[in-house]
C-alpha angles and dihedrals in degrees: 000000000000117000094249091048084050088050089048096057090037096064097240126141137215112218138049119013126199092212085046087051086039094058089035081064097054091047091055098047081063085054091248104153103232101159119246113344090259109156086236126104103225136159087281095053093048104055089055096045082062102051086054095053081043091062099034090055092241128132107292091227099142098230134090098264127171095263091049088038090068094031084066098039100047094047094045114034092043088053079040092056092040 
């Protein structure tokens, strides 16, 4: 079974994701320029998920990984609770 006939069956979607627009707002609360709030990782995304990564001294991989994950979590809900 191909990998796109197995996703199918499995119920899962490519597209926005609500985890994905969760993590663009954060980034734009840092003033990192990602494009609309989409749910979806483009080109757009990506650069700014670098330049993050870029300023908080991480791997600049381009993708929400755990470390950046936390970086960004750890920055932008605690100045969110405050």
């Amino acid at each position: 079974m191909d990998s796109s006939t197995y996703r199918e069956r499995a119920g899962v979607l490519d597209g926005p994701d609500t985890r994905t627009a969760y993590l663009q707002r954060l980034l734009t609360r840092g003033r990192y320029a990602i494009g609309p709030i989409d749910g979806i990782v483009g080109k757009k995304t990506r650069a700014g998920i670098r330049a993050f990564q870029l300023a908080s001294s991480l791997d600049q991989t381009g993708e929400f990984d755990a470390p950046t994950v936390a970086r960004l979590r750890s920055i932008f809900e605690a100045k969110a609770a405050a």
